[in-house]
N, C-alpha and C positions, 0 to 999 in steps of 0.2 A: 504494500500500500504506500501510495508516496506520499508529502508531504501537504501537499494542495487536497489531497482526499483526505486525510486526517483533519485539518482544518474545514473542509465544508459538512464532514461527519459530525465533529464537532459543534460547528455553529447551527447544525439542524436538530442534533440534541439538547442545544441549548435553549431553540426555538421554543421544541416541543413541551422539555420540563419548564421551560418558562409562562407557555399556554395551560401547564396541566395547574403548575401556581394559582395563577391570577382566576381560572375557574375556581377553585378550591374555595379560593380567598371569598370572590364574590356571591359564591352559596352562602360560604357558612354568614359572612355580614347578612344577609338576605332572612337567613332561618333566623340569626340573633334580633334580629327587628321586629321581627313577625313574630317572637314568642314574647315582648314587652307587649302589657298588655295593662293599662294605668287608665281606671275609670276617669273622664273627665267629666267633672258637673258644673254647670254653668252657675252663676250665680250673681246678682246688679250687686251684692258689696262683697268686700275684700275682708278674709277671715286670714289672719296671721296665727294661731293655734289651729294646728293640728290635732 
């Protein structure tokens, strides 16, 4: 294998683990979003105690 196919082997693995990443990444933000789940209640005054 010569030098110039080691390097495009390379930069195609790097492609690829770098696509399989940024999927990865982007689900799981996606799932951590979707499982925040914080009633909002509307309310005309402002209540400082919880």
């Amino acid at each position: 294998m010569t030098d110039t196919n080691k390097k495009l082997l390379y930069n195609v693995g790097g492609v690829v683990a770098g696509a399989v990443l940024a999927t990865v990444a982007i689900f799981g933000l996606i799932a951590q979003q979707g499982s925040v789940t914080q009633p909002q209640k509307f309310s005309s005054t402002i209540s400082y105690n919880q």
